[in-house]
Z-matrix of the N, CA and C atoms (Angstrom, degrees):
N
C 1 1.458
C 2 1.535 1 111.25
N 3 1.791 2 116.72 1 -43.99
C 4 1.002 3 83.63 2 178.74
C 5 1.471 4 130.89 3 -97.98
N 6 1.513 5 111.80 4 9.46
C 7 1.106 6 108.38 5 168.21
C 8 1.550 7 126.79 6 -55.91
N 9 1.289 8 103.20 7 -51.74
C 10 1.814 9 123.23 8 164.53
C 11 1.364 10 105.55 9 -21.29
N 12 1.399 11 98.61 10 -64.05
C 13 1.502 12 108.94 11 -178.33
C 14 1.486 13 136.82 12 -49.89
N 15 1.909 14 95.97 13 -28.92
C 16 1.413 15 112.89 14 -170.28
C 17 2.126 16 105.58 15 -100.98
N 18 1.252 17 81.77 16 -21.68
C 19 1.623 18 94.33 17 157.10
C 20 1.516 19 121.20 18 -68.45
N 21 1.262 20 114.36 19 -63.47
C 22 1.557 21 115.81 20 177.75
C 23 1.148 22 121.02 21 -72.97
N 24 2.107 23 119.78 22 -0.48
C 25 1.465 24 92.47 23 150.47
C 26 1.398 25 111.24 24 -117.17
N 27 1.294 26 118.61 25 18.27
C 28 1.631 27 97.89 26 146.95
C 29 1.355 28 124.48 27 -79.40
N 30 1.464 29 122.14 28 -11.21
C 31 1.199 30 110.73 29 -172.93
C 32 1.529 31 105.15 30 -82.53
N 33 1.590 32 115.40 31 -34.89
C 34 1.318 33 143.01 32 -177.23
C 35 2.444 34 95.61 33 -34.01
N 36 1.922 35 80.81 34 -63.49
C 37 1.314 36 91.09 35 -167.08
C 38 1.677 37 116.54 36 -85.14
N 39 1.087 38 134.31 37 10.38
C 40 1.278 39 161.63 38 125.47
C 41 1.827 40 107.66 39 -35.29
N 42 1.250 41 110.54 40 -85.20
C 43 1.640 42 125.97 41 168.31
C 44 1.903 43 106.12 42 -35.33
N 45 1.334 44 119.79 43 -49.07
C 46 0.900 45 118.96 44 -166.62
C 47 1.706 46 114.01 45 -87.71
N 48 1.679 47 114.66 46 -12.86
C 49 1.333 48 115.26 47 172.70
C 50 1.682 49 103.26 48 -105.86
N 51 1.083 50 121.17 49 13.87
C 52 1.652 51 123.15 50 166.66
C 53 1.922 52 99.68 51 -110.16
N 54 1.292 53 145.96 52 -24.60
C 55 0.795 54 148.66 53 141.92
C 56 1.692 55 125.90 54 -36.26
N 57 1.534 56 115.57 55 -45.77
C 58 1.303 57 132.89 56 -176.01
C 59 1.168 58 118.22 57 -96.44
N 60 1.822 59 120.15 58 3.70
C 61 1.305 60 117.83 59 171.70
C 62 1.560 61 123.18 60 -67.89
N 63 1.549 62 108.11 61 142.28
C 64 1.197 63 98.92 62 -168.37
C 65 1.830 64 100.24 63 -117.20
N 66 1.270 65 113.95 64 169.03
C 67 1.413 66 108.79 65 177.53
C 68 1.500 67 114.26 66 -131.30
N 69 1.192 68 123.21 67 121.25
C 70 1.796 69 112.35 68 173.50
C 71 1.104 70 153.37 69 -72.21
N 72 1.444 71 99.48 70 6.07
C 73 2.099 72 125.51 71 -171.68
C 74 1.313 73 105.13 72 -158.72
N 75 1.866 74 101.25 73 116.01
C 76 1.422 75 95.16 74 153.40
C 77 1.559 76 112.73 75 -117.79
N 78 1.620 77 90.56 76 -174.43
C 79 1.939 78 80.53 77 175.46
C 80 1.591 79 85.23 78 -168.43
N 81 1.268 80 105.52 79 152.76
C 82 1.324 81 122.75 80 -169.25
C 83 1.779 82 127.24 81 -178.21
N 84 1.018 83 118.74 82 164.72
C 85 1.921 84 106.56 83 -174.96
C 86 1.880 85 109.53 84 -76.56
N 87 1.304 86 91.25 85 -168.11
C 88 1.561 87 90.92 86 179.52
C 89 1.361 88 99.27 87 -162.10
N 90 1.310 89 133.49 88 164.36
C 91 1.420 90 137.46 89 173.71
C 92 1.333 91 125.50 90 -161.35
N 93 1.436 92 144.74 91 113.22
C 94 1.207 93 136.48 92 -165.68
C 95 1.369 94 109.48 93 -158.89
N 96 1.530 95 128.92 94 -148.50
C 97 1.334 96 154.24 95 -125.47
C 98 1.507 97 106.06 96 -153.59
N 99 1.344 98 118.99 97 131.93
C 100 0.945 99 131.53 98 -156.69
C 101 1.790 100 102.22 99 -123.92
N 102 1.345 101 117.72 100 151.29
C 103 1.653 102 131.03 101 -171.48
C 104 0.955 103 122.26 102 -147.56
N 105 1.433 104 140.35 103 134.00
C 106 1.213 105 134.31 104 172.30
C 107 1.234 106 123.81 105 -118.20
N 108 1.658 107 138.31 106 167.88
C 109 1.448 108 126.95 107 166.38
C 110 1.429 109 96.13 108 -152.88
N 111 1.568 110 117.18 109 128.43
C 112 1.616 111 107.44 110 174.28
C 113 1.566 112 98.29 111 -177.85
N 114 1.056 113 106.46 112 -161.32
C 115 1.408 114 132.42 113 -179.01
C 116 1.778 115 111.52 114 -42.24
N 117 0.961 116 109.46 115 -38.31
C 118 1.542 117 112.61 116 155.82
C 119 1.462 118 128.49 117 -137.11
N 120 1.451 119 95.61 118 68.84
C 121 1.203 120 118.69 119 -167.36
C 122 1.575 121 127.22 120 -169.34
N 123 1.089 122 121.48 121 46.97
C 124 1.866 123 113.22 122 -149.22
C 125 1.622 124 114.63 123 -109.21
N 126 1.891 125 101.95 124 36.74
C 127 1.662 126 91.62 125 -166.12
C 128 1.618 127 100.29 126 -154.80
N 129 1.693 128 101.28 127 -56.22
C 130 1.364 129 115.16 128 -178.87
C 131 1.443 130 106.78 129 -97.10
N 132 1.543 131 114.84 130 116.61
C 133 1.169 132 115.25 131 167.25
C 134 1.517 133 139.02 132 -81.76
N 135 1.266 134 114.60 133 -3.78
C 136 1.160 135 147.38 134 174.83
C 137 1.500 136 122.03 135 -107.04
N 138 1.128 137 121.66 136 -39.28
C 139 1.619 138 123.03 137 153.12
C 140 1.484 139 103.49 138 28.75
N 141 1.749 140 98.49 139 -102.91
C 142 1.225 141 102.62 140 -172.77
C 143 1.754 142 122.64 141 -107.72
N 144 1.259 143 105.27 142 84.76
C 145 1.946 144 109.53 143 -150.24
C 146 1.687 145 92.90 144 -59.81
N 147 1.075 146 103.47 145 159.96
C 148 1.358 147 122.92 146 171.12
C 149 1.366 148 112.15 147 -122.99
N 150 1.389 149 123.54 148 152.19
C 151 1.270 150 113.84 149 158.53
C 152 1.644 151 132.68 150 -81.01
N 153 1.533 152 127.00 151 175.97
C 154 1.419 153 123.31 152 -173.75
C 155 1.247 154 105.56 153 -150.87
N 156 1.598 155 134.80 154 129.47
C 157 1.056 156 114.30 155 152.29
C 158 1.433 157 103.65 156 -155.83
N 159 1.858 158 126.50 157 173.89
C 160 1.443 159 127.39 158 -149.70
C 161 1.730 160 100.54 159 173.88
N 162 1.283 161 95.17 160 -133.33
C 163 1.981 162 110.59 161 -153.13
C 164 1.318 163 91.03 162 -157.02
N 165 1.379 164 100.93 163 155.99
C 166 1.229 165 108.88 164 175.30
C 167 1.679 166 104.89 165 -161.98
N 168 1.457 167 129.84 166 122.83
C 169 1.103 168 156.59 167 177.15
C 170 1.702 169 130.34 168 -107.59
N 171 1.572 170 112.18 169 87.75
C 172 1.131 171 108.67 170 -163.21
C 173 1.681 172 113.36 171 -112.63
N 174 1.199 173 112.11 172 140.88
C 175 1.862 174 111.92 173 -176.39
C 176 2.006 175 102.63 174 -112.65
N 177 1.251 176 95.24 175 104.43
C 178 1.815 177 114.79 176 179.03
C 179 1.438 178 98.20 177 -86.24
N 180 1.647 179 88.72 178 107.09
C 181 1.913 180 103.18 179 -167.76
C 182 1.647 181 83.84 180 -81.91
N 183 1.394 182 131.26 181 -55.21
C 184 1.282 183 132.16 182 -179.79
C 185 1.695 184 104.15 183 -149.87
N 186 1.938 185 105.14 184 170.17
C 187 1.091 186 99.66 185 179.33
C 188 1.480 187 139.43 186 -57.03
N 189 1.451 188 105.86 187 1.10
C 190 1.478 189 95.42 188 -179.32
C 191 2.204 190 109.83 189 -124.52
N 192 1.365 191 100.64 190 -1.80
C 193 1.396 192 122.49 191 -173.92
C 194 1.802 193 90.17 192 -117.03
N 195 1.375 194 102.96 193 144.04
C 196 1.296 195 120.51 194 161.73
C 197 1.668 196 113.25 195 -159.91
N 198 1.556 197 129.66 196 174.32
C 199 1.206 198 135.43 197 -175.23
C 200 1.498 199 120.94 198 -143.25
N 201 1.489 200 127.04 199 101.87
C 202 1.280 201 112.16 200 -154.52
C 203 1.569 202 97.72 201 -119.48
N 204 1.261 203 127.38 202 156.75
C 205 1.703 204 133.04 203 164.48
C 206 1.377 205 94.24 204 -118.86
N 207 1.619 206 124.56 205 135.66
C 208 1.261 207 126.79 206 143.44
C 209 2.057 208 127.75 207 -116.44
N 210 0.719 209 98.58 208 165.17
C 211 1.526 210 117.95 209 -174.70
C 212 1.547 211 123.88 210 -136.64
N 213 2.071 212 99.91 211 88.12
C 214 1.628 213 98.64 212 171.95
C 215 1.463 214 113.27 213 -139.37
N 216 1.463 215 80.50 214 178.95
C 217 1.405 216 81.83 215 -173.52
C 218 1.671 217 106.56 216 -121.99
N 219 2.033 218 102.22 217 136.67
C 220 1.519 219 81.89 218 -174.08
C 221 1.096 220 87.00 219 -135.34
N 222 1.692 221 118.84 220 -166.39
C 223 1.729 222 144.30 221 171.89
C 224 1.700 223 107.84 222 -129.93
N 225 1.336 224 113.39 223 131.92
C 226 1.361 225 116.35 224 165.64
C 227 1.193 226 92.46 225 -126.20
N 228 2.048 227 110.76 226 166.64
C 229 1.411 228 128.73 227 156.40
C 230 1.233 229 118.82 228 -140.28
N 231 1.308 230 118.87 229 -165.28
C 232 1.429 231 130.57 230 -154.27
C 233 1.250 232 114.61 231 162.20
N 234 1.770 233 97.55 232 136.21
C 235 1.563 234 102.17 233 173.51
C 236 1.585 235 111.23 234 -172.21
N 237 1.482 236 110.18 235 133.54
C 238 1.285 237 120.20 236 -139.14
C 239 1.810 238 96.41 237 -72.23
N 240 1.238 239 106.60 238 -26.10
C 241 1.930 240 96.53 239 168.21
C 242 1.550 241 113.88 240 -22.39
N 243 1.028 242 122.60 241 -44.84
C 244 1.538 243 129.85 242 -120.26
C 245 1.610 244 83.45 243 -109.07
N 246 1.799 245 132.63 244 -22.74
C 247 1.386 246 130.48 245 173.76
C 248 1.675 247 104.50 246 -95.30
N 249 1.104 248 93.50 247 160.33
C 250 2.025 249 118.55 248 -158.63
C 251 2.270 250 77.75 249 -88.28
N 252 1.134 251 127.53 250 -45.68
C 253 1.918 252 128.98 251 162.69
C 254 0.638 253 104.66 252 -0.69
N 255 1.247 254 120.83 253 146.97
C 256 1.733 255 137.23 254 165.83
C 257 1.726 256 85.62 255 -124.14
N 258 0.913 257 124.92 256 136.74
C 259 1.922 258 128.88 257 153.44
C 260 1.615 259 98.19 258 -84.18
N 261 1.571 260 102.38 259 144.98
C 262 1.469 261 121.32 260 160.40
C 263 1.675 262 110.29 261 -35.21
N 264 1.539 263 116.43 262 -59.41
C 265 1.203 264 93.14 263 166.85
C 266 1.696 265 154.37 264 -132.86
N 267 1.415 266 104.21 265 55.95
C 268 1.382 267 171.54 266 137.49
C 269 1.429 268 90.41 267 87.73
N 270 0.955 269 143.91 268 63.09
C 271 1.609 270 153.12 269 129.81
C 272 1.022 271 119.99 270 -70.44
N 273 1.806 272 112.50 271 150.72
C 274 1.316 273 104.23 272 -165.11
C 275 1.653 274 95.11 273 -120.10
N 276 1.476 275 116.42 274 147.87
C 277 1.713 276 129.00 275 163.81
C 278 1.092 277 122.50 276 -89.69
N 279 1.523 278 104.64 277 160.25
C 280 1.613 279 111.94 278 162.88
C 281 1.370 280 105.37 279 -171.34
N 282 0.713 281 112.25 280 157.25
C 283 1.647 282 128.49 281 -159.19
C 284 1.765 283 114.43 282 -139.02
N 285 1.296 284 119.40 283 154.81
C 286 1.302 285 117.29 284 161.94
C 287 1.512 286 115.97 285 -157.20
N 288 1.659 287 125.84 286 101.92
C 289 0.985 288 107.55 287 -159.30
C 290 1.886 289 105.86 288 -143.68
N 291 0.813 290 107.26 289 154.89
C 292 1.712 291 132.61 290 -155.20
C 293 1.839 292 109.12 291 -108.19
N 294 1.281 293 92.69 292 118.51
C 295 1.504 294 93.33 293 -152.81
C 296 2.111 295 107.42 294 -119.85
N 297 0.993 296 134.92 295 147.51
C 298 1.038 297 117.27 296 -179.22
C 299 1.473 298 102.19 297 -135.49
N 300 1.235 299 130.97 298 132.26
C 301 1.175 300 126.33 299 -129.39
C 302 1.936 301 87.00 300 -148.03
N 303 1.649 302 111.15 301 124.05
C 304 1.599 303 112.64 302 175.59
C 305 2.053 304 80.44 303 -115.85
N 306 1.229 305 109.35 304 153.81
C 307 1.452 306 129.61 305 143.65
C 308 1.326 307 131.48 306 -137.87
N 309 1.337 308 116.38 307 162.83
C 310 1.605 309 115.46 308 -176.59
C 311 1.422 310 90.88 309 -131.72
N 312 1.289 311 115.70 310 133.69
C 313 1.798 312 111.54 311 -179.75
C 314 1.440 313 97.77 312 -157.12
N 315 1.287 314 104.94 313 179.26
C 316 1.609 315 106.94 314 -160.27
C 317 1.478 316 91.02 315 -135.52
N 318 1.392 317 131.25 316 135.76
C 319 1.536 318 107.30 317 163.78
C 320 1.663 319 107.42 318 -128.71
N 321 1.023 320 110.16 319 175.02
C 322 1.399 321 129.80 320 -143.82
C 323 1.977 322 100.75 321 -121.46
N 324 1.204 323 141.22 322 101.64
C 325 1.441 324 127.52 323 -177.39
C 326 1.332 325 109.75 324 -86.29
N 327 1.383 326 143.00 325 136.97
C 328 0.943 327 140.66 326 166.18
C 329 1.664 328 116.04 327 -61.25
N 330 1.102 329 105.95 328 -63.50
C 331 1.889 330 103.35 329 150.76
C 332 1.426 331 140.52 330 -88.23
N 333 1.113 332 111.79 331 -164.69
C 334 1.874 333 102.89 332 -174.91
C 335 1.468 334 99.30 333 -111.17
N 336 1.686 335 98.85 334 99.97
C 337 1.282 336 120.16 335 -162.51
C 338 2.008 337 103.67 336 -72.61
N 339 1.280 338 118.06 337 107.08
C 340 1.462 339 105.47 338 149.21
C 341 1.256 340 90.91 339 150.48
N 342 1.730 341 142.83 340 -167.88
C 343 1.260 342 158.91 341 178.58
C 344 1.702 343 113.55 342 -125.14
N 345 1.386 344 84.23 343 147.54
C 346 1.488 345 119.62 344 -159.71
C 347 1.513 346 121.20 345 -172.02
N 348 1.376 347 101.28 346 -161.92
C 349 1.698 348 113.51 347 -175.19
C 350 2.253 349 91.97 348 -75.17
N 351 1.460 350 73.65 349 153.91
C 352 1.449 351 82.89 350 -179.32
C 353 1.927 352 120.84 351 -65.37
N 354 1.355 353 94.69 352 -35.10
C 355 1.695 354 102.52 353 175.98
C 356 1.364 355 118.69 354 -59.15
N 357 1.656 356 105.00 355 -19.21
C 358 1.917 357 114.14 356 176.63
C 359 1.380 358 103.33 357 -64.73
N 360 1.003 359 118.72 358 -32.55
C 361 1.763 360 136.21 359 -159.87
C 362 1.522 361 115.44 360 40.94
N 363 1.550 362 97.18 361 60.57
C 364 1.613 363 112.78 362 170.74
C 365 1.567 364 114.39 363 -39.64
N 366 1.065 365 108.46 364 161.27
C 367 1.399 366 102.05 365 163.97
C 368 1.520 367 101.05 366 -137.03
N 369 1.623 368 135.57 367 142.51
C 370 1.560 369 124.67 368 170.52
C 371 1.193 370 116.81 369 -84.44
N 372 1.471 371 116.71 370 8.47
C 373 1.499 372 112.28 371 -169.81
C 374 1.733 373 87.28 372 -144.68
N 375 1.808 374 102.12 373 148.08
C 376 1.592 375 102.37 374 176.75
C 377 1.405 376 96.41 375 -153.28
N 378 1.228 377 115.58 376 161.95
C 379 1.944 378 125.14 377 168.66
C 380 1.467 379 81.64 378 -112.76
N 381 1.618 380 107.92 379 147.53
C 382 1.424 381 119.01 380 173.24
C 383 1.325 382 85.44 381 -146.68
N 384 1.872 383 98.96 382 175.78
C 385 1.451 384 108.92 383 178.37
C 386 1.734 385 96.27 384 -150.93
N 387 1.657 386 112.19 385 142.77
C 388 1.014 387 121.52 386 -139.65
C 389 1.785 388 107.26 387 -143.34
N 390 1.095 389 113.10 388 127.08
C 391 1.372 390 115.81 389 -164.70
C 392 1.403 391 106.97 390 -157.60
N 393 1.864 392 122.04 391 139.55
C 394 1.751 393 105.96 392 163.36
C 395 1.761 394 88.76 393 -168.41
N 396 1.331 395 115.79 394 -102.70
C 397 1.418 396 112.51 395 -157.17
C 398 1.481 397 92.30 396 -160.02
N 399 1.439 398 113.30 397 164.39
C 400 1.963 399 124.91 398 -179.65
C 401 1.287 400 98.27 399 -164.71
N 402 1.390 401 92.86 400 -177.21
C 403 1.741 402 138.76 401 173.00
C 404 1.278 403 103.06 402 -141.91
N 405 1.571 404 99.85 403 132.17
C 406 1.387 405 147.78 404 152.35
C 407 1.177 406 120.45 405 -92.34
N 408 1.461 407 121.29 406 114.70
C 409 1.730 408 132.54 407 169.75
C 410 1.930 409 99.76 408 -116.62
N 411 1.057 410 107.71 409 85.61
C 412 1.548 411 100.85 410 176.42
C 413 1.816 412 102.96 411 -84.40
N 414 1.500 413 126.86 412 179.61
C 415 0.940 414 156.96 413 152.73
C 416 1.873 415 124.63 414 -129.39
N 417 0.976 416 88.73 415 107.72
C 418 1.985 417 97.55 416 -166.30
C 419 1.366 418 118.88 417 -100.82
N 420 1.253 419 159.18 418 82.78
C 421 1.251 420 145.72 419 138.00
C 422 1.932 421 83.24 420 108.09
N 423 1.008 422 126.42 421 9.28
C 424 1.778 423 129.86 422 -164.09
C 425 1.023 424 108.77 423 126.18
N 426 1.451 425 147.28 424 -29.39
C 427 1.035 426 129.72 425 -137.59
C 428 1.596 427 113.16 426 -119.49
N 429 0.704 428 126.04 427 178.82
C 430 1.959 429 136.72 428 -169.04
C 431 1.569 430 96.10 429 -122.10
N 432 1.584 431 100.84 430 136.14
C 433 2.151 432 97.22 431 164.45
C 434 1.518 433 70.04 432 -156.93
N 435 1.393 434 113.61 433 146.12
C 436 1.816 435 127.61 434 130.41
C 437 0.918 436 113.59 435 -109.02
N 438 1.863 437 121.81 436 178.15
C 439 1.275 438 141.45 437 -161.17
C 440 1.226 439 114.03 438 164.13
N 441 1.398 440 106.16 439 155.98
C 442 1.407 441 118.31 440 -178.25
C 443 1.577 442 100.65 441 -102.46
N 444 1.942 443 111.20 442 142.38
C 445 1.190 444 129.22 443 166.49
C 446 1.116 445 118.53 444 -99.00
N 447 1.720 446 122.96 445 166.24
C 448 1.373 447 117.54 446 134.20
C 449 1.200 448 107.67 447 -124.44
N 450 1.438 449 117.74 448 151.77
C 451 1.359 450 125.69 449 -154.58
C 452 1.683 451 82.94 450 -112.85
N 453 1.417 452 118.78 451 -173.78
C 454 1.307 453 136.06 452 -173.56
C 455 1.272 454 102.61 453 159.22
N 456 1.119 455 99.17 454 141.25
C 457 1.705 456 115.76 455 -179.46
C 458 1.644 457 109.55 456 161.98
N 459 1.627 458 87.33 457 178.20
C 460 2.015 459 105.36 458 -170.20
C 461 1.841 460 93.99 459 -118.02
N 462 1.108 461 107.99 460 166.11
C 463 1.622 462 130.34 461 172.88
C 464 1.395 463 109.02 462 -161.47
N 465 1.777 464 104.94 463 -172.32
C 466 1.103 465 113.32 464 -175.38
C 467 1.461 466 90.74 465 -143.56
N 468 1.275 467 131.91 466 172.24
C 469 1.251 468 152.79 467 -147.42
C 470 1.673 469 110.27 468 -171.79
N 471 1.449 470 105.84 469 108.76
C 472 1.308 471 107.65 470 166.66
C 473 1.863 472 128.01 471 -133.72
N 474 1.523 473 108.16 472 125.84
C 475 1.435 474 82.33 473 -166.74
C 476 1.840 475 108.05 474 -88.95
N 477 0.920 476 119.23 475 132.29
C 478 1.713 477 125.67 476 -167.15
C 479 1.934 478 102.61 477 -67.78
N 480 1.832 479 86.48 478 -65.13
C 481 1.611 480 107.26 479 178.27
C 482 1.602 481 101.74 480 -113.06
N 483 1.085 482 102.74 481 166.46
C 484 1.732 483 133.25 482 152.41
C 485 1.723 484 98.03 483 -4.58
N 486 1.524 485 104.44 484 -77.49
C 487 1.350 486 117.63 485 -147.95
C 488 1.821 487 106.36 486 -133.04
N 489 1.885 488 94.32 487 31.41
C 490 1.566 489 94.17 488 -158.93
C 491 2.015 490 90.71 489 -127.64
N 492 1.175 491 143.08 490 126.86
C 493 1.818 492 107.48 491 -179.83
C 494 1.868 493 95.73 492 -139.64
N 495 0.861 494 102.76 493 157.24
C 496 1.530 495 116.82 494 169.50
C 497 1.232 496 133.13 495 -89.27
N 498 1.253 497 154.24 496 133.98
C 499 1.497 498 130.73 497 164.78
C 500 1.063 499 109.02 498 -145.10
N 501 1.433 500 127.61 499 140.14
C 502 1.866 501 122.74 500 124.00
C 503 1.113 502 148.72 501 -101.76
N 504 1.649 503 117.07 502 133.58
C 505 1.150 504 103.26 503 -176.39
C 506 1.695 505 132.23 504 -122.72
N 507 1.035 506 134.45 505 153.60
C 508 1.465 507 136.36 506 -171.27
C 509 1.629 508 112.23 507 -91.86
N 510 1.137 509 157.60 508 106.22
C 511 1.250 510 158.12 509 156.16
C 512 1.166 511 123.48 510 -90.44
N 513 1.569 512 140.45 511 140.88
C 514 1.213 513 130.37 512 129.39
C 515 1.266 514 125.52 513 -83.28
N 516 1.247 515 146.65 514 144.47
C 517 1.363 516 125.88 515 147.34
C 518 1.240 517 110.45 516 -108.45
N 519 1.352 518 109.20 517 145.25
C 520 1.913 519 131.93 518 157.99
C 521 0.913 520 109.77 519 -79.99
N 522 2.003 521 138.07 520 131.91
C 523 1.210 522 142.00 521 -173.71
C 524 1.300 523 95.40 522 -118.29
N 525 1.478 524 128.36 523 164.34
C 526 1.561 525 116.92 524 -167.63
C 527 1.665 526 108.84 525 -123.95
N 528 1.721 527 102.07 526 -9.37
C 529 1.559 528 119.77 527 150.55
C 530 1.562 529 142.63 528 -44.31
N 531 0.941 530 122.30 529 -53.10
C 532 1.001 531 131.04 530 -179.07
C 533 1.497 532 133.66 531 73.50
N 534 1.886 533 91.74 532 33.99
C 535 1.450 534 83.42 533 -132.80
C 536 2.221 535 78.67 534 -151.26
N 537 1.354 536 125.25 535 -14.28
C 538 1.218 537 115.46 536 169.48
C 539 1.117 538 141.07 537 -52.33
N 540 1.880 539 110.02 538 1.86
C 541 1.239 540 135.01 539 -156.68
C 542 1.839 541 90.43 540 -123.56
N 543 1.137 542 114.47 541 -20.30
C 544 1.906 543 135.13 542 -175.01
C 545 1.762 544 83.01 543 50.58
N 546 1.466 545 114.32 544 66.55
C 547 1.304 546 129.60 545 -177.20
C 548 1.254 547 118.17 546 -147.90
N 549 1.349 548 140.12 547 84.15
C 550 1.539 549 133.12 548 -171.39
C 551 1.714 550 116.66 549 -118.37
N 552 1.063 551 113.58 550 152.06
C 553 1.882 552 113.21 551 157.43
C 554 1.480 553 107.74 552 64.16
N 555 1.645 554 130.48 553 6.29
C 556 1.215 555 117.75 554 -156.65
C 557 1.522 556 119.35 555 -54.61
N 558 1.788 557 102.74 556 -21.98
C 559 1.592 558 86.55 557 167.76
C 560 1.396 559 124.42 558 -114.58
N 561 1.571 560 118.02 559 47.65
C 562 1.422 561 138.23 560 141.21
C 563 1.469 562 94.87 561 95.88
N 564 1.339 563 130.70 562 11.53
C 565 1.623 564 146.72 563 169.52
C 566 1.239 565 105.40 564 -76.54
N 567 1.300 566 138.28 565 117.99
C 568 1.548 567 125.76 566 174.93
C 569 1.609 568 90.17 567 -98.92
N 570 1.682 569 92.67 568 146.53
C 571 1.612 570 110.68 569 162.88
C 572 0.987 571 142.47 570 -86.39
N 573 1.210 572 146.66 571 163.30
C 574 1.448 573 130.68 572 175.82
C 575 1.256 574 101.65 573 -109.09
N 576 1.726 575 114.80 574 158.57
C 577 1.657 576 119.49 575 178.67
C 578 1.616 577 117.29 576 -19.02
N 579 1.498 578 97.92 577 -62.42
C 580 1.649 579 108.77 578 -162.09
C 581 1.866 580 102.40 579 -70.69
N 582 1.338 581 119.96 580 -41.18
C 583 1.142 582 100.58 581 -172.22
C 584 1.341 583 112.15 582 -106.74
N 585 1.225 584 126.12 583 97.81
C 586 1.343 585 138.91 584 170.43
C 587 1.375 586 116.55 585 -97.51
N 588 1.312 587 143.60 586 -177.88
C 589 1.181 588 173.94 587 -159.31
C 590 1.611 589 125.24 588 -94.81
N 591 1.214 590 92.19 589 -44.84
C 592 1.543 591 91.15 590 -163.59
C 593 1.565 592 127.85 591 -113.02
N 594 1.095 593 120.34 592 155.87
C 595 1.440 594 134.51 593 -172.44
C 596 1.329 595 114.36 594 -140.18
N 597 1.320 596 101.55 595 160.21
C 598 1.350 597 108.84 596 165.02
C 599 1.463 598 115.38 597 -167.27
N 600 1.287 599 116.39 598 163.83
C 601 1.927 600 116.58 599 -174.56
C 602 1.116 601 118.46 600 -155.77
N 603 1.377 602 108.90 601 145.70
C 604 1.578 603 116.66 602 -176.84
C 605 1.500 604 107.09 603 -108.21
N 606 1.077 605 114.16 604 138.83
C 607 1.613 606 119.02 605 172.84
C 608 1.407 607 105.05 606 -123.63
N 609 1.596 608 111.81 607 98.30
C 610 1.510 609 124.61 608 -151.39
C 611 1.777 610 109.53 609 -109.79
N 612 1.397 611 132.00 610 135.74
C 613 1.413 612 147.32 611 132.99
C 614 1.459 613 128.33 612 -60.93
N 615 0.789 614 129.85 613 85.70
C 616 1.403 615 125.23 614 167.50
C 617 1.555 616 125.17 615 -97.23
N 618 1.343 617 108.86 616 158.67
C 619 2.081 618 120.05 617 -173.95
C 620 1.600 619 85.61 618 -127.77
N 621 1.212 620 122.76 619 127.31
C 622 1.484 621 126.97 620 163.05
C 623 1.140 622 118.75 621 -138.53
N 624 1.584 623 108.67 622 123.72
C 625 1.760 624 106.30 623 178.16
C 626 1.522 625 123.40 624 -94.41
N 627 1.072 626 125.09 625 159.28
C 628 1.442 627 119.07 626 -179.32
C 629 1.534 628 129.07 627 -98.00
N 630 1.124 629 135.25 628 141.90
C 631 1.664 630 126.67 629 172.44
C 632 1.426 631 111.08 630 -167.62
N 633 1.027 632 93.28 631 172.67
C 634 2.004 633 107.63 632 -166.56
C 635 1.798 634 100.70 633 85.52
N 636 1.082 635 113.57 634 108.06
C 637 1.345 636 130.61 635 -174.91
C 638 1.594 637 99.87 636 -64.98
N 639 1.316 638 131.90 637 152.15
C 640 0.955 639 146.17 638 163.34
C 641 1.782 640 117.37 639 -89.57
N 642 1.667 641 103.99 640 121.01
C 643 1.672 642 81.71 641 -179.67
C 644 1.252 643 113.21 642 -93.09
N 645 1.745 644 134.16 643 129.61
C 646 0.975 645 147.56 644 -179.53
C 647 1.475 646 120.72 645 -100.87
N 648 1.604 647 133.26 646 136.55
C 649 1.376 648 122.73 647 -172.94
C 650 1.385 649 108.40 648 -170.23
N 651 1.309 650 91.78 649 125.86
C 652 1.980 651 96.52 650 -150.61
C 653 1.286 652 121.61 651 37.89
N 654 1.264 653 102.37 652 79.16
C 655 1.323 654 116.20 653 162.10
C 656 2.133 655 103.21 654 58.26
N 657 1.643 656 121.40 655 -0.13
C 658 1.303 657 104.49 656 -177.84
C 659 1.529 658 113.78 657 -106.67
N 660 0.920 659 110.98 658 130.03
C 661 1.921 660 118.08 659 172.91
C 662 1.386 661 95.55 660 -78.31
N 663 1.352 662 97.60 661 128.98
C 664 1.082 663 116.23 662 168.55
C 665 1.707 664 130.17 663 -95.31
């Protein structure tokens, strides 16, 4: 009897340390929707959606801190039909331009995103909000501009399996160019660095898998 006993709780506590594994890197694709706001564009951000898609590589320092880089590639457009504007000198724009987009951002979980022992009080589902710094390589109508972003935005986070998770996320980015649109000053106002024109946003899907084991020991993540 009591062996039985001493059997079924190692297996018990076995079940319960394959349950509580944690992992520190995922990486996985992404795919979404593309937005613009600028110089011919100052209302509807969706107007003319573009598509987006890339990679995404994230390091989960703990459940409520994480660190992600992504890498995509998108298209926005624009065209001044579509604003109630008149330009100084009444010509109309449009643009179409192809953008490839790196970020480094940090996000923030509102809960303690992932599975475990019940006293952690995991949660498999979280809203986070997510913000850090990028590069912009657009291509415009011919032309070449880079620039540095900052991205900002909210998502959601869901883990499906174990080592399997879901997400979406919402971004804007600020470009500091003025120029991803190869569109500037149209109404003869020059800008300064900080206040430019333009925007843009991804409204993103992602699949991310997990690996690199976490070492755990008495109960501490390391």
């Amino acid at each position: 009897m009591k062996k039985s006993l001493y059997i079924a709780l190692i297996a018990l506590l076995a079940a319960l340390t394959a349950t509580a594994q944690q992992y520190k890197y995922e990486v996985g694709p992404a795919l979404g929707m593309t937005g613009y706001l600028g110089d011919v564009n100052n209302s509807n951000l969706f107007k003319h959606p573009g598509v987006t898609g890339g990679a995404i590589f994230r390091y989960a320092h703990n459940s409520r801190w994480a660190f992600k880089a992504n890498l995509n590639y998108a298209s926005i457009s624009g065209n001044s039909k579509d604003i109630e504007t008149r330009f100084p000198d009444e010509q109309q724009y449009d643009f179409s331009s192809s953008l490839i987009d790196l970020g480094l951002t940090a996000e923030f979980n509102f809960l303690n995103f992932g599975r475990g022992p019940a006293y952690k009080k995991y949660k498999p589902i979280s809203p986070y909000m997510v913000a850090g710094v990028g590069f912009v390589f657009a291509i415009s109508n011919g032309h070449n501009q880079a620039s540095f972003t900052v991205p900002i935005g909210i998502g959601v986070k869901y883990k499906f399996k174990d080592r399997l998770n879901l997400g979406f996320e919402f971004t804007m980015r600020k470009e500091f160019s003025d120029r991803i649109d190869h569109l500037s000053d149209l109404y003869g106002i020059k800008h300064s660095f900080a206040k430019n024109t333009d925007w843009y946003s991804f409204a993103m899907f992602s699949v991310s898998y997990e690996f690199g084991k976490r070492c755990i020991k008495c109960n501490y993540i390391e």
